[in-house]
C-alpha positions as CSV (number, residue, x, y, z in Angstrom):
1,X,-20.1,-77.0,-84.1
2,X,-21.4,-79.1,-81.1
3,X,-17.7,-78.6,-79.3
4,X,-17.9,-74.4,-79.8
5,X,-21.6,-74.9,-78.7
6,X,-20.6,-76.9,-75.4
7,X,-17.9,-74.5,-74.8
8,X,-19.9,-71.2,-75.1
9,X,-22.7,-72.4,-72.9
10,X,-19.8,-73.7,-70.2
11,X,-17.7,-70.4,-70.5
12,X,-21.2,-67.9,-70.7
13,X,-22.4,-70.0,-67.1
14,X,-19.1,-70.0,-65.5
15,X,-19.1,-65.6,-66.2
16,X,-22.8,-65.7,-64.8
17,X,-21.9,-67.9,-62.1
18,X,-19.3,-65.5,-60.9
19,X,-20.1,-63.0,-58.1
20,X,-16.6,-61.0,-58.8
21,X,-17.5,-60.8,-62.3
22,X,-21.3,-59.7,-61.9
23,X,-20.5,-57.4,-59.1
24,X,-17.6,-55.4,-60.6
25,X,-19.5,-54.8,-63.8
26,X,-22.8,-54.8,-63.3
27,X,-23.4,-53.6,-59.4
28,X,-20.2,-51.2,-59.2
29,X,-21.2,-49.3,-62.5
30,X,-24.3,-48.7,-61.3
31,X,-24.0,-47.7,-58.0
32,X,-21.2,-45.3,-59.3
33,X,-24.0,-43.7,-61.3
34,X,-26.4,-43.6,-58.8
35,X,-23.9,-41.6,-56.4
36,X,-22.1,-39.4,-59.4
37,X,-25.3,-39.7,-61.9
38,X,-27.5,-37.5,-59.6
39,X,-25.0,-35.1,-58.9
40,X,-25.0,-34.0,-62.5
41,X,-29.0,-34.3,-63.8
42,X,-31.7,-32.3,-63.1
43,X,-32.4,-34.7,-60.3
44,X,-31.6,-32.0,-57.9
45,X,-32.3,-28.7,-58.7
46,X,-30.8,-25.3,-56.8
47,X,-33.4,-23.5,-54.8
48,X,-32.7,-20.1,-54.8
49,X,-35.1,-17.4,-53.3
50,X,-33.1,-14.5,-55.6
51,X,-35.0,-12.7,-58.0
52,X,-33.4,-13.4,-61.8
53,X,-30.5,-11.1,-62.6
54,X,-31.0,-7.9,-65.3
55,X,-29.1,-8.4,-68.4
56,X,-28.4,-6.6,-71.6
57,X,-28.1,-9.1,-74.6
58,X,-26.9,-7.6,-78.1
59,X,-27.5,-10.7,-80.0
60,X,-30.2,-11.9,-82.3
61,X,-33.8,-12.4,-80.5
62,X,-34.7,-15.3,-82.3
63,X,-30.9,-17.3,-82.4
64,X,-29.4,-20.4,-81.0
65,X,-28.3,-17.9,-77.9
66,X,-31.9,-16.1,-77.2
67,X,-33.3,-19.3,-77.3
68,X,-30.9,-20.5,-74.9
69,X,-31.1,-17.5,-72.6
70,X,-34.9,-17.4,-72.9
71,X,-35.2,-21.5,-71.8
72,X,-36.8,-22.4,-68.6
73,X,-33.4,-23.8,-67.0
74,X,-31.4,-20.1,-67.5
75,X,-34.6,-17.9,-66.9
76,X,-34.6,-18.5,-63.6
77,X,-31.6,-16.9,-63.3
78,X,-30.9,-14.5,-65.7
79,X,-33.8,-11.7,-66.8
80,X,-32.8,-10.6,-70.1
81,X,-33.1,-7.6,-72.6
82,X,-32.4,-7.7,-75.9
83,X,-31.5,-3.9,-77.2
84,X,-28.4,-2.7,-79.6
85,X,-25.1,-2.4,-77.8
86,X,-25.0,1.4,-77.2
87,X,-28.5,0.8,-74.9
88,X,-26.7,-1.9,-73.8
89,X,-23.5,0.1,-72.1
90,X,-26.2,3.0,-71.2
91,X,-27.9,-0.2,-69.3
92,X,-24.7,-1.1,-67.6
93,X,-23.0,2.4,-67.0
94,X,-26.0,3.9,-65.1
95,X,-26.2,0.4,-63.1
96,X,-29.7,-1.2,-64.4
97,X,-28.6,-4.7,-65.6
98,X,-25.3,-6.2,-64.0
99,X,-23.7,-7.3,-67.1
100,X,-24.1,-7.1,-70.9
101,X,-23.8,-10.4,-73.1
102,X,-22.7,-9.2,-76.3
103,X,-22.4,-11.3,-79.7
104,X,-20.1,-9.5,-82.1
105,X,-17.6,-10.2,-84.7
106,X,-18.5,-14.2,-84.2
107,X,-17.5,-14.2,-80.5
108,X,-19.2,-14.2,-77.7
109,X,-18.4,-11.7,-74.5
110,X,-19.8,-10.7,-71.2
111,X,-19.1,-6.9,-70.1
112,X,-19.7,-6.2,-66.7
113,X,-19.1,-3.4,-64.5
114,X,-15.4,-3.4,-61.8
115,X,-16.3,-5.0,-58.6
116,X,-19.5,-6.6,-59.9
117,X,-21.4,-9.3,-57.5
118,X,-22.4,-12.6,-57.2
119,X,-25.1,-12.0,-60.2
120,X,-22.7,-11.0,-62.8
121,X,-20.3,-14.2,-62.0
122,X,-23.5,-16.2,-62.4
123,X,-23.8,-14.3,-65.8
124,X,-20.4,-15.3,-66.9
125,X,-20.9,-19.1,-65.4
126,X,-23.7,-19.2,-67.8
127,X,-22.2,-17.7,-70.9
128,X,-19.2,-19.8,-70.3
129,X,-21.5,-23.1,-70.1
130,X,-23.1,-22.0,-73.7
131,X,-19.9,-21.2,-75.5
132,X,-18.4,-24.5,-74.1
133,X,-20.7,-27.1,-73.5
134,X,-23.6,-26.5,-76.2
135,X,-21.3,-24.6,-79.3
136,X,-18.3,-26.2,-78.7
137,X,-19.6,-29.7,-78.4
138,X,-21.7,-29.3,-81.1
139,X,-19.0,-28.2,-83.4
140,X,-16.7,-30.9,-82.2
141,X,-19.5,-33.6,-82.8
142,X,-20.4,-32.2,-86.4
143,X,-16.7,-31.9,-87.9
144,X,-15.7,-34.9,-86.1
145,X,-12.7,-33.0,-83.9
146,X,-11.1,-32.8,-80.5
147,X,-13.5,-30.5,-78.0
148,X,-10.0,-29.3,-76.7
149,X,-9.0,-28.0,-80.4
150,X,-12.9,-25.9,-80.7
151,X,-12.6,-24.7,-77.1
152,X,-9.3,-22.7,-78.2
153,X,-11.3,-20.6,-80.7
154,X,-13.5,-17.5,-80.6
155,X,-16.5,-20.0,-81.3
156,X,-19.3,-17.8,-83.6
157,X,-22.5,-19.1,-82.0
158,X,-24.6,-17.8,-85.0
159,X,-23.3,-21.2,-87.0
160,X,-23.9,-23.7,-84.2
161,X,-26.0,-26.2,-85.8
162,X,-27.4,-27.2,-82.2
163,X,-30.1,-29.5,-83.0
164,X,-32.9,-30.7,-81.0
165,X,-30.9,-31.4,-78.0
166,X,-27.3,-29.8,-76.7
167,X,-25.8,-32.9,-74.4
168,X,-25.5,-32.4,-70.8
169,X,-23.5,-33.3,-68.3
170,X,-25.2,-36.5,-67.4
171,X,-24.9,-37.4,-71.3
172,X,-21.2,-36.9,-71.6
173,X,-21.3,-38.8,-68.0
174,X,-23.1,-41.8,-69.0
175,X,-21.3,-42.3,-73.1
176,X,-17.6,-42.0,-70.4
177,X,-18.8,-44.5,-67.9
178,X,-20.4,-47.0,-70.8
179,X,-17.1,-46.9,-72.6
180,X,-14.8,-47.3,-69.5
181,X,-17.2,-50.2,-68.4
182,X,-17.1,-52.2,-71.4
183,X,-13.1,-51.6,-71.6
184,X,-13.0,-53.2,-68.5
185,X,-15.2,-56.2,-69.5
186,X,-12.6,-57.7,-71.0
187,X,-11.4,-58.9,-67.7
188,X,-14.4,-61.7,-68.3
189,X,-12.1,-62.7,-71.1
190,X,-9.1,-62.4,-69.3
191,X,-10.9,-65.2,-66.4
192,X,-12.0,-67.2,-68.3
193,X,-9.1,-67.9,-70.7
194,X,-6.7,-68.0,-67.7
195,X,-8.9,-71.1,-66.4
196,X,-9.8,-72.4,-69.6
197,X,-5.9,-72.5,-71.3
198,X,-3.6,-72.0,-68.8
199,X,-2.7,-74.3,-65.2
200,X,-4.2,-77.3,-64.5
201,X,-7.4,-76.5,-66.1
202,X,-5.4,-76.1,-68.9
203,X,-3.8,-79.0,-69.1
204,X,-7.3,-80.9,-68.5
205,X,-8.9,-79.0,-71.3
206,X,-5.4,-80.1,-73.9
207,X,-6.8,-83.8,-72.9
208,X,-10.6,-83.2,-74.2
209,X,-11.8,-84.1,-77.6
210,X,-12.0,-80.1,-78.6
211,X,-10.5,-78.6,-81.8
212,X,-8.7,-75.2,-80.8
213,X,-11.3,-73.1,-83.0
214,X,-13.8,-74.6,-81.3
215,X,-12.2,-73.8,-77.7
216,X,-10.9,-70.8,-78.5
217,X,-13.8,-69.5,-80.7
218,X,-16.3,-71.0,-78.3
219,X,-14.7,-68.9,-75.1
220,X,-14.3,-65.5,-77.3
221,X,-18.2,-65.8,-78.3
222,X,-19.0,-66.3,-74.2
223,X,-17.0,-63.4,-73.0
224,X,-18.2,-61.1,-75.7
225,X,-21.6,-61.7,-75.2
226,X,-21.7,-62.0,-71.4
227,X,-19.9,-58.3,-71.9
228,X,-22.1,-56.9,-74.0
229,X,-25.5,-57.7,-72.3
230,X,-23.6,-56.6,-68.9
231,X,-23.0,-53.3,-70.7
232,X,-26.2,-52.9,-71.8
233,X,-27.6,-53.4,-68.3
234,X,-25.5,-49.8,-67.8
235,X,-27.1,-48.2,-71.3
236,X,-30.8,-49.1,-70.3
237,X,-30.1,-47.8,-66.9
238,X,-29.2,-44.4,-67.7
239,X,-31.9,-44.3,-70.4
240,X,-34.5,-45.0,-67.8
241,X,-33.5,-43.8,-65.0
242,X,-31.9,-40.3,-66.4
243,X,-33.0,-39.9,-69.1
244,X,-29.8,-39.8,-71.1
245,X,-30.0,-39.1,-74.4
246,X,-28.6,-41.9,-76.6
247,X,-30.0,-40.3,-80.3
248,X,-32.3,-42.2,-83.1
249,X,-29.3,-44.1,-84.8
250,X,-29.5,-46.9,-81.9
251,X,-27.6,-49.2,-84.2
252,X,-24.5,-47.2,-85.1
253,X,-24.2,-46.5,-80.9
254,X,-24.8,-50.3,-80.3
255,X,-22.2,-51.7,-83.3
256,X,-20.0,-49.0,-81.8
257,X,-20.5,-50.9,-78.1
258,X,-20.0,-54.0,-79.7
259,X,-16.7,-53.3,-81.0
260,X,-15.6,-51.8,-78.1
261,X,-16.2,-55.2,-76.7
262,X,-14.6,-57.1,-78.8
263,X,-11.4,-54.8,-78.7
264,X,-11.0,-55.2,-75.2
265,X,-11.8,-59.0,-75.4
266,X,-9.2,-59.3,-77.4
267,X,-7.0,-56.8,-75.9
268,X,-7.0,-58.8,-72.6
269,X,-7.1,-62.2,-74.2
270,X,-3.6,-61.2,-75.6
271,X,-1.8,-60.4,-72.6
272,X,-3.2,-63.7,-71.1
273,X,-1.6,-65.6,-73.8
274,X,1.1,-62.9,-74.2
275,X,2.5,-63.2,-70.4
276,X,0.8,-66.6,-68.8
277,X,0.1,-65.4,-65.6
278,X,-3.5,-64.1,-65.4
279,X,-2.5,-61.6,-62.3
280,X,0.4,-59.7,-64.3
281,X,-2.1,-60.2,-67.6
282,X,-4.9,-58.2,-65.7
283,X,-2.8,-55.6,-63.8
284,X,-1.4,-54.3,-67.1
285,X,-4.7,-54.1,-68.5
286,X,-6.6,-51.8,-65.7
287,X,-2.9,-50.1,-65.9
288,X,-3.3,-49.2,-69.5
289,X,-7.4,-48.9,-69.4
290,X,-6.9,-46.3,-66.9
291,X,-3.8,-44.6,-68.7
292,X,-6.3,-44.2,-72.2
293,X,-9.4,-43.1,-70.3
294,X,-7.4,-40.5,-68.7
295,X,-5.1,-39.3,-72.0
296,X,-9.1,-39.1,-73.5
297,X,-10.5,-36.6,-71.0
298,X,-12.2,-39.3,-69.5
299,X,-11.5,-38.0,-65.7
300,X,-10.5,-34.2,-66.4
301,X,-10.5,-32.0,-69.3
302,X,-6.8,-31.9,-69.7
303,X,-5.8,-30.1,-73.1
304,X,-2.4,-32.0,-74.0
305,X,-1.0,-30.0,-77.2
306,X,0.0,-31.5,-79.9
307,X,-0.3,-35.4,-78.0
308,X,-4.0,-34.7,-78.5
309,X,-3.4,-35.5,-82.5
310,X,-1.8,-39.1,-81.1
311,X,-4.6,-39.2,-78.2
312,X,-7.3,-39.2,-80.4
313,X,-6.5,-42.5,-81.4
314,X,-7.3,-44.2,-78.3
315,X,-10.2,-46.8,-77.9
316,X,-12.2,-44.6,-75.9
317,X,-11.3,-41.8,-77.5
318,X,-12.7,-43.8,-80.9
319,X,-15.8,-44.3,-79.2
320,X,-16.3,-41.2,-78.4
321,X,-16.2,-39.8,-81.4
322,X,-18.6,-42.5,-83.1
323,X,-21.0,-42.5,-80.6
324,X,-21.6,-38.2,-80.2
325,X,-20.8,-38.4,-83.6
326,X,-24.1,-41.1,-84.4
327,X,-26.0,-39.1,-81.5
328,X,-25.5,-35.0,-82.0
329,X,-24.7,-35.5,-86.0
330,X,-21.3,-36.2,-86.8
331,X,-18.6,-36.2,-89.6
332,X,-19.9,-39.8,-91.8
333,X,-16.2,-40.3,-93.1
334,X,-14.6,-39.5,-89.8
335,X,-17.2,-41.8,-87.9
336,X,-16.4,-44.6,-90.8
337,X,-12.7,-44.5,-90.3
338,X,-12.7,-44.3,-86.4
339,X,-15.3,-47.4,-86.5
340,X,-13.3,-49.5,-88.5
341,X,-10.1,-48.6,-86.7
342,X,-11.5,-49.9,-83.6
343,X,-12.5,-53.2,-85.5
344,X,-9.0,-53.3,-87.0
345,X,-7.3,-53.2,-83.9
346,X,-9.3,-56.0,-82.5
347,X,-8.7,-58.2,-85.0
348,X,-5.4,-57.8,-84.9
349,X,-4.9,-58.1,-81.4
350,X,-7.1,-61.4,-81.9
351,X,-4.8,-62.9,-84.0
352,X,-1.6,-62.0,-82.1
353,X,-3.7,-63.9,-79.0
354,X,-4.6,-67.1,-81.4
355,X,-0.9,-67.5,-82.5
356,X,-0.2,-67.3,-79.0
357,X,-2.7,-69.9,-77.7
358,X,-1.9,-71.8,-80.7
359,X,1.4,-72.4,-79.5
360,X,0.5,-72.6,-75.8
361,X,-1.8,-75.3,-76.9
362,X,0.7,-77.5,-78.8
């Protein structure tokens, strides 16, 4: 126990000690936020001098889209009148409102009048925002499946279990950026095993009184928990700062962090041990964190077919899922099983990195 104490506090001071390592994942994240963070909240707001837009809405007054239509943020912009839909075309046909919003036969629609202006695009930007981001997200997050795969249906607002909050774009920002931070924290894992096993550090090490579970044990327990606490620098950030919304099951999110962690401890640990040289080791790593980010809509909301059924199987893609899921109310089973998978893989991945440092050791 004293030799995997002495080797966690020497591995957890070397990460700290390390500008590379504090700067990359603490500084970079954060300034990235900053700069992309206040593009997307409410940080800035669009000054407009126009008077709100007139619109016909043939929906229910007092449902999920009234209420969204009616809010302070879409007000502004849109002045709306709920009436049946044959007012609704006498509206539009003799020019008093610039576009109708019409819920019928669970879809959702926007009719608007040939040539129409800047107004009625604003109309149908809004509409569009509703169906995608607040319905389709929140049917995604409750059943536990793909956005891509709800954003292909005629999505019946009326059943949209919304909730107290609908996520915004800052939300889905922040959950993106924690994940992709805290894949790349396994780099700290990567460093310190490269000095710690391999070289002339190695060999030194091979010479000291240490058992391998201690060395080995003792370095895993110091880059998982400098990783952690450097991704939670990034979580209370965004909470504070932004606002972001990160639910009332705290726990679920944070074990869902944590095995994020150790995944890509372990993920990076293994091509270390794998390959011996810490520069190929960390180039295929950012290579493949970069390749899973993106096949998860990470970077751009790319729908991929029938990949999407393989995709979904990605670490940050497992994240994802738990995390909204724990947030906006998800699937339990399909949280469960995504959970688990991610500790799965990290375990496994573990041991393919101990056999291999077993035998580098020898």
């Amino acid at each position: 126990m004293r030799a995997f104490t002495a080797t966690f506090r020497a591995g957890f001071l070397y990460l700290w000690r390390n500008p590379t390592s504090v700067a990359i994942l603490i500084v970079f994240p954060i300034v990235i936020i900053l700069i992309l963070g206040n593009a997307l909240s409410s940080y800035i707001e669009v000054n407009t001098s126009l008077d709100p837009a007139p619109v016909a809405v043939v929906a229910d007054p007092d449902g999920p889209l009234a209420s969204y239509l009616k809010s302070e943020d879409i007000s502004r912009f849109l002045a709306s009148e709920f009436t049946d839909e044959a007012h609704a075309r006498e509206l539009l046909a003799d020019g008093d409102v610039v576009a109708v919003i019409l819920e019928k036969g669970g879809g959702l629609s926007v009719l608007r009048t040939p040539g129409g202006g800047t107004p009625t695009d604003l109309t149908l930007s809004i509409v569009d925002s509703y169906r995608q981001i607040g319905a389709a997200a929140a049917i995604a997050a409750v059943h536990g499946r793909n956005i891509n795969e709800i954003l292909a249906l005629d999505v019946n607002v009326k059943d949209v279990p919304l909730g107290k909050r609908v996520p915004t774009a800052t939300d889905y920002y922040a959950v993106t950026m924690l994940v992709m931070i805290l894949l790349y924290t396994g780099l700290n894992g990567q460093e310190l095993f490269g000095k710690s096993v391999l070289g002339e550090t190695g060999s030194r090490v091979r010479l000291a009184p240490v058992s391998q579970p201690a060395l080995i044990g003792g370095l895993l327990a110091a880059s998982t928990v400098t990783s952690f606490l450097q991704g939670m620098v990034t979580f209370v950030f965004t909470a504070a700062v932004y606002g972001v919304y990160w639910g009332e099951r705290i726990p679920l999110v944070l074990l869902t962090l944590f095995a994020l962690v150790l995944f890509s401890q372990s993920l990076c640990i293994f091509f270390t041990m794998l390959f011996r040289a810490p520069g190929t080791a960390s180039a295929l790593t950012q290579g493949l964190i970069w390749t899973t980010t993106f096949v998860s809509k990470g970077y751009a909301k790319i729908n991929f077919g029938e990949a999407d059924k393989i995709f979904a199987y990605a670490p940050n893609a497992l994240a994802h899922t738990v995390i909204f899921g724990a947030i906006y109310g998800g699937a339990e089973s399909t949280m469960i099983f995504d959970l688990a998978l991610l500790f799965g893989l990290g375990a496994l991945l573990f041991t393919g990195a101990f056999l291999l440092g077993r035998r580098r050791l020898a």
